[in-house]
C-alpha positions in Angstrom: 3.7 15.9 -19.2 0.8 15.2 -21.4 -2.6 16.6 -20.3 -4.3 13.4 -19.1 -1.2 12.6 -16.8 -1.7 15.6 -15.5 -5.1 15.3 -14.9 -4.6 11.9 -13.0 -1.7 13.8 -11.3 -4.1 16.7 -10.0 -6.9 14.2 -9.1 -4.3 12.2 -7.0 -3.3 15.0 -4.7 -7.3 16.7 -4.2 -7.9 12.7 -3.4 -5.4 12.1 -0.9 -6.3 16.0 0.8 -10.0 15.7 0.6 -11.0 12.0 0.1 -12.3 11.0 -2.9 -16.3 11.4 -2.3 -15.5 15.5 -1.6 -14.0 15.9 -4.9 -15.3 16.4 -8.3 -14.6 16.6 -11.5 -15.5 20.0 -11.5 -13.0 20.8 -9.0 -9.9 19.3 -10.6 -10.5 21.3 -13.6 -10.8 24.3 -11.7 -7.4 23.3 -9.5 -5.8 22.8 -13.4 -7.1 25.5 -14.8 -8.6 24.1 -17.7 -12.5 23.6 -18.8 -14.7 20.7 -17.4 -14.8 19.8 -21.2 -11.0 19.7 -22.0 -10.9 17.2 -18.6 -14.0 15.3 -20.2 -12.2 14.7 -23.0 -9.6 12.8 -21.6 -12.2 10.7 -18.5 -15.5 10.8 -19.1 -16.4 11.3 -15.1 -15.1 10.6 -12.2 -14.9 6.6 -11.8 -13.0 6.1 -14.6 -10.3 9.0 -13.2 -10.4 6.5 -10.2 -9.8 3.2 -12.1 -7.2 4.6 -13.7 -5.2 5.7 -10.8 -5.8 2.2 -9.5 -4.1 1.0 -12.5 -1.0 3.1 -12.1 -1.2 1.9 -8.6 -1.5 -1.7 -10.0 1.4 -1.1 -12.4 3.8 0.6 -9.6 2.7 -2.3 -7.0 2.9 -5.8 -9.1 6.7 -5.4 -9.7 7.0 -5.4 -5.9 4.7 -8.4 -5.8 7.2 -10.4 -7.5 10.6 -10.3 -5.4 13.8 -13.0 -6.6 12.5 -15.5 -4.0 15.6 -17.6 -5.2 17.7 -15.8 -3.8 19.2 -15.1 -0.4 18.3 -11.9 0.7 20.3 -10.4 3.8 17.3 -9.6 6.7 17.0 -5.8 6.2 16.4 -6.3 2.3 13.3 -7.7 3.3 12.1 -4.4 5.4 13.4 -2.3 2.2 10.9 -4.7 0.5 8.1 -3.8 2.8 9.2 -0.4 2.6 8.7 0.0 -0.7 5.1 -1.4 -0.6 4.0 1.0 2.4 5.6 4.2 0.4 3.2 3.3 -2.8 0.7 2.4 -1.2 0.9 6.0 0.7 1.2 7.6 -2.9 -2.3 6.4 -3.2 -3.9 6.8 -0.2 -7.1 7.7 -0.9 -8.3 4.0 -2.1 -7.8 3.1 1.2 -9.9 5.3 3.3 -13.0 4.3 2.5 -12.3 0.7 0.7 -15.2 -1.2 1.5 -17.4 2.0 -0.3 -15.1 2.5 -3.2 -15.0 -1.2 -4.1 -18.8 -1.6 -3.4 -19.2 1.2 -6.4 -16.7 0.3 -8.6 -16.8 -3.3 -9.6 -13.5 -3.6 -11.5 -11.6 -2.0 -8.8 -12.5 -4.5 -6.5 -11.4 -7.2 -8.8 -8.0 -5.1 -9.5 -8.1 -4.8 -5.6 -8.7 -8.4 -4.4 -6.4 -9.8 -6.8 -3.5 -7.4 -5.1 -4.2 -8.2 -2.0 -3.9 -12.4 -2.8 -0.8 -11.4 -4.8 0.7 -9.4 -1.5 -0.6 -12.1 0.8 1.2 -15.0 -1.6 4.1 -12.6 -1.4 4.3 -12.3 2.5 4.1 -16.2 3.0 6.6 -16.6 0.6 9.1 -14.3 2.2 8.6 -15.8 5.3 8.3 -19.1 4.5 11.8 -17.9 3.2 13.3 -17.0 6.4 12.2 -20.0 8.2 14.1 -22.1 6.0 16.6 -19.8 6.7 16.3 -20.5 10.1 15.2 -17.1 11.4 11.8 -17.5 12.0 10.7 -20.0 14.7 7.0 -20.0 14.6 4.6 -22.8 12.7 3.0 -22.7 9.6 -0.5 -22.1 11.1 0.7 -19.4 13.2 2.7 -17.8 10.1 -0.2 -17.7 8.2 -2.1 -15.7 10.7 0.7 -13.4 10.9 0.0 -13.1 6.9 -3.4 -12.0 7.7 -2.1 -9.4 10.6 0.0 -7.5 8.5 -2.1 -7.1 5.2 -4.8 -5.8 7.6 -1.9 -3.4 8.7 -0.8 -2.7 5.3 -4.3 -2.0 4.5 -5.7 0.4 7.1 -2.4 1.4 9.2 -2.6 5.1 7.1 -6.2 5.9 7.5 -6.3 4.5 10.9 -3.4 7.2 11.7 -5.7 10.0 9.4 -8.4 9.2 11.9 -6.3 10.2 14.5 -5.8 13.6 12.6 -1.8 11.8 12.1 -0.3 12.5 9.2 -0.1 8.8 7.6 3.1 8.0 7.8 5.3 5.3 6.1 8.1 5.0 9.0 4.9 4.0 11.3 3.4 1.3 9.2 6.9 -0.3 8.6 7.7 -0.2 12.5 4.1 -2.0 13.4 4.2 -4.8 10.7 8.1 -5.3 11.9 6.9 -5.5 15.3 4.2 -7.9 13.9 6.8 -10.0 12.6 9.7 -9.7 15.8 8.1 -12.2 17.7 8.2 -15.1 15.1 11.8 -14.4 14.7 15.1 -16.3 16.6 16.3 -14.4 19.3 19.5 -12.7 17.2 16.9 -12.1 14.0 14.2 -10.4 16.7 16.3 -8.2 18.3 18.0 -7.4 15.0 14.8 -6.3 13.7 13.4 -4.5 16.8 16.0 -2.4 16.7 15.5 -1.5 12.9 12.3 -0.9 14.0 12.3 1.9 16.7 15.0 3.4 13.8 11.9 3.1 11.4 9.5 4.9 14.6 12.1 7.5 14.8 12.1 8.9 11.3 
């Protein structure tokens, strides 16, 4: 692995640990075992360590973002879908403990950032708008877009909520509360379909 992937590497982990804000630069060299100057070589302080782990983040998300809407997916490929969001957005924790802060400091992250979430939130209407024509969900379009809303505020702060806790953030959580989110809007054989999925989600 080349040294500035193992830098972002190194910085990823002391992130997620310790927050962001208790970390410096300093400190990841030290954890590497290599001199503040080999590390300023490569990221020349911290925020642009951070954007670029928000740019891997980006990378690794986007594809997700972008699901064959065409086709006719069977119901649990959609929780693998959410799945897969939770888990990277778990990999990168950290930018969600103290959003507000982090985007407040760093302009181009909250750019990066708000574009995401509009790209997730297209996403979510999309798949639902999906299974309603599907006939498995029952509810309106007002109503499904407030259920948009409800889970990227999940998606968002379900981990650090569960960190405030002193939880360990866990992915099997956040995919049981947005499916519970969701059960409700579903046809009676889809909901309790998906509720059981669910407590199979809560139960690791």
């Amino acid at each position: 692995m080349k040294t500035r992937d193992r830098i972002l590497e190194c910085a990823l982990q002391l992130f997620n640990q310790q927050g962001e804000p208790n970390v410096s630069t300093l400190e990841i060299a030290n954890e590497m075992g290599i001199s503040p100057g080999n590390l300023y070589y490569h990221f020349h302080g911290k925020e642009p360590l951070v954007l670029g782990l928000f740019e891997r983040f980006e990378d690794e998300l986007t594809p997700l973002l972008d699901p064959p809407l065409e086709l006719r997916l069977e119901a649990e490929d959609y929780w693998l879908f959410l799945h897969l969001i939770v888990e990277r957005m778990a990999q990168y924790r950290f930018l969600f403990q103290d959003l507000s802060n982090l985007t407040g400091r760093l302009p181009k992250l909250a750019r990066g950032m708000r574009n995401l979430i509009n790209a997730l939130k297209r996403t979510l209407a999309s798949l639902l708008a999906s299974l309603k024509a599907q006939g498995q969900v029952t509810s309106g379009t007002q109503a499904l877009g407030q259920l948009v809303e409800q889970i990227t505020l999940t998606l968002l702060f379900s981990l650090d909520y569960q960190r405030v806790l002193a939880k360990d953030g866990e992915v099997g959580i956040v995919v049981y509360q947005v499916m519970m989110l969701v059960a409700p809007h579903l046809e009676n054989g889809s909901r309790q379909a998906a509720e059981q999925l669910a407590l199979r989600y809560l139960e690791g």
